[in-house]
C-alpha positions, -999 to 999 in steps of 0.1 A, spaced: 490 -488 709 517 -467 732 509 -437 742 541 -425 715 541 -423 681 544 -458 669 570 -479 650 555 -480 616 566 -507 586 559 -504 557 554 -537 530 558 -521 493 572 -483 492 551 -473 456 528 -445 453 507 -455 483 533 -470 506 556 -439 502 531 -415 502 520 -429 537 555 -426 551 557 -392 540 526 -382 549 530 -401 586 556 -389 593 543 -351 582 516 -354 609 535 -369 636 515 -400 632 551 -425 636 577 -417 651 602 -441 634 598 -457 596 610 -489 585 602 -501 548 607 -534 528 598 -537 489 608 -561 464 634 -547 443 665 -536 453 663 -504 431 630 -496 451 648 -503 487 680 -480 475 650 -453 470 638 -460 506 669 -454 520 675 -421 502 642 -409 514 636 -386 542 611 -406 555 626 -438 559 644 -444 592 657 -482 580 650 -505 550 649 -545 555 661 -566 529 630 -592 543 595 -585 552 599 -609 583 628 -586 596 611 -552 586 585 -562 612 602 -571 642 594 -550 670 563 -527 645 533 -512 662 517 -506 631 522 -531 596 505 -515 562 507 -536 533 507 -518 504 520 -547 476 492 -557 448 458 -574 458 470 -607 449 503 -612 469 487 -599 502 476 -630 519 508 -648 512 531 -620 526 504 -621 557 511 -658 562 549 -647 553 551 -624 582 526 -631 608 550 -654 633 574 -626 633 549 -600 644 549 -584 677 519 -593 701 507 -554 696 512 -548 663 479 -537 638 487 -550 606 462 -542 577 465 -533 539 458 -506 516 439 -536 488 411 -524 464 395 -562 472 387 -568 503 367 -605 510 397 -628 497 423 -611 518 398 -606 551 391 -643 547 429 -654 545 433 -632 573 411 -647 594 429 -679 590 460 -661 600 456 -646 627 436 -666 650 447 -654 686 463 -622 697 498 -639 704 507 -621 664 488 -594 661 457 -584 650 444 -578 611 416 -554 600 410 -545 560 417 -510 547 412 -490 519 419 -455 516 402 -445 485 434 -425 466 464 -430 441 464 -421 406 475 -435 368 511 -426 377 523 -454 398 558 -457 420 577 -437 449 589 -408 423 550 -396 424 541 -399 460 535 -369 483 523 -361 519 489 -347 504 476 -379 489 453 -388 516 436 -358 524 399 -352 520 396 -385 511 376 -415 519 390 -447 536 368 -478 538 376 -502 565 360 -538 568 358 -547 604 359 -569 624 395 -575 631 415 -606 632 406 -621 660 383 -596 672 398 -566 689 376 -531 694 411 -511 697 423 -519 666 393 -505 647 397 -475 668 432 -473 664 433 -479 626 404 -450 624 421 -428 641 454 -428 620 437 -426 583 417 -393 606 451 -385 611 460 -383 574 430 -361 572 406 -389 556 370 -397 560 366 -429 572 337 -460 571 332 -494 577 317 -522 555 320 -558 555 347 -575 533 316 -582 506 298 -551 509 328 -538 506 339 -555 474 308 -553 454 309 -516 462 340 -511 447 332 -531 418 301 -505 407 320 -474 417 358 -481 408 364 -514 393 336 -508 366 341 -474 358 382 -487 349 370 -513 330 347 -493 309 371 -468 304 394 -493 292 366 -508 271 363 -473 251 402 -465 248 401 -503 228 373 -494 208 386 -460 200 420 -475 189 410 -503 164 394 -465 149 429 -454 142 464 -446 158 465 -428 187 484 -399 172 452 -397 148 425 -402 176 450 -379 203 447 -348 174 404 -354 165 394 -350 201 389 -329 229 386 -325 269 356 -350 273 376 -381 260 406 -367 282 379 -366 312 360 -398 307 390 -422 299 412 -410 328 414 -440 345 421 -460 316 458 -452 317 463 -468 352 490 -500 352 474 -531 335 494 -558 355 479 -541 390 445 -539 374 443 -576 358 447 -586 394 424 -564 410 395 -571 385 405 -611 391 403 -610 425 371 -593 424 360 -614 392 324 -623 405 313 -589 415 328 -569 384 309 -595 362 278 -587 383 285 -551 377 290 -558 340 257 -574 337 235 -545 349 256 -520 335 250 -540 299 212 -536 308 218 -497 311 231 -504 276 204 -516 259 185 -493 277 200 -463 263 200 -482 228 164 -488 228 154 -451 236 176 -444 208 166 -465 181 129 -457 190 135 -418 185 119 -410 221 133 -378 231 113 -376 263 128 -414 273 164 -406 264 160 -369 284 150 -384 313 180 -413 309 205 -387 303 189 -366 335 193 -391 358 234 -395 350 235 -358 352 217 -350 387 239 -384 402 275 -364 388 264 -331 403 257 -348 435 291 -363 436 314 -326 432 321 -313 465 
């Protein structure tokens, strides 16, 4: 990477991809900006926005001449837009993505890029967004205090991209880590994906109890609390939990054990069981405030 701040593109200007731009640009961490999403709505935004030094009307030409490539379009559409791309990459550029899935993409990746003549790939994941999705909710402060997963190695191997790439979500004032493209995924299907779909799982039992006017006015803060996550965009997350089909179904399956668990202390009456159950949730949420 040069020694100044580097030409940054970015592939899909939503909540993440605008919020990086803002929040590169913030810390100094790209010195120019150049943006490419799908709609030309969302590229009249880009070029509106103080961020934005140039919008491309193609992905190929919004690369040219990049140090640094982020691909923040949904899980499914990111190894054909890195095949889409990759011959019109610069020989230094660091491409990698901002995907909740990680194995498919790392494995179409290495495909991809199999010399250093294009580039080089490495996985991200910075661990942030929200259920309000596009460019009119992103901000600078997005990233901060957060966690960023990466899944090394980079395609084809490369040290300085790992080191590069760590360094810039540092940058943004994350905490970074590495797993592999599997650990990675089956991770996120216990702690994220899971979490979603059960969320999702009580919102649709809780409306075939009545309207949601009726169930909005019979409730309080818990519900608000626990089902958070449920409001998030269904088309992103039906291609998320696809794409990660085989470890969210894993996840499923033990958390259906925990289930009957729970049911069975229940139905038997034993106070002692179902204390110790509900302790064990309790001392894990503590340990995850700050």
């Amino acid at each position: 990477m040069k020694d100044t701040a580097p030409h940054l593109c970015l592939l899909g200007t939503g909540l993440l991809g605008a919020s990086l731009g803002m929040a590169a640009r913030e810390r100094g961490l790209a010195g120019r900006v150049t943006a490419w999403t799908r709609s030309a709505e969302g590229r009249a935004g880009c070029a509106r926005a103080p961020w934005c030094d140039a919008v491309a009307a193609h992905p190929e030409e919004a690369v040219a001449g990049a140090d640094r490539v982020i691909l923040c379009v949904p899980v499914e559409h990111i190894p054909g837009l890195l095949a889409r791309i990759h011959p019109h990459l610069h020989p230094r550029a660091q491409v990698t993505d901002v995907g909740s899935t990680k194995e498919a993409i790392c494995a179409a990746a290495a495909r991809i890029f199999t010399d250093r003549d294009h580039g080089t790939f490495l996985g991200s994941h910075p661990l942030a967004g929200g259920e309000r999705t596009g460019m009119a909710h992103a901000r600078p402060d997005l990233f901060a205090g957060r966690t960023c997963l990466l899944t090394p190695p980079a395609c084809p191997a490369d040290p300085r991209t790992e080191a590069d790439l760590r360094a810039f979500w540092e940058g943004l004032g994350m905490r970074v880590h590495a797993l592999s493209p599997r650990e990675h995924d089956t991770w996120m299907a216990r702690t994220s994906h899971l979490p979603h779909a059960l969320a999702s799982i009580l919102c649709a039992f809780l409306a075939a109890e009545g309207a949601p006017q009726e169930v909005a006015a019979r409730t309080g803060p818990g519900l608000l609390d626990t089902t958070r996550v449920a409001a998030g965009d269904p088309v992103l997350w039906t291609g998320i939990f696809r794409e990660n089909r085989e470890a969210l179904l894993s996840a499923l399956d033990a958390c259906r054990g925990r289930l009957d668990e729970l049911r069975g202390l229940l139905a038997a009456d034993d106070a002692e069981g179902l204390c110790g159950f509900l302790r064990k949730g309790a001392d894990l949420r503590r340990a995850l405030d700050p």
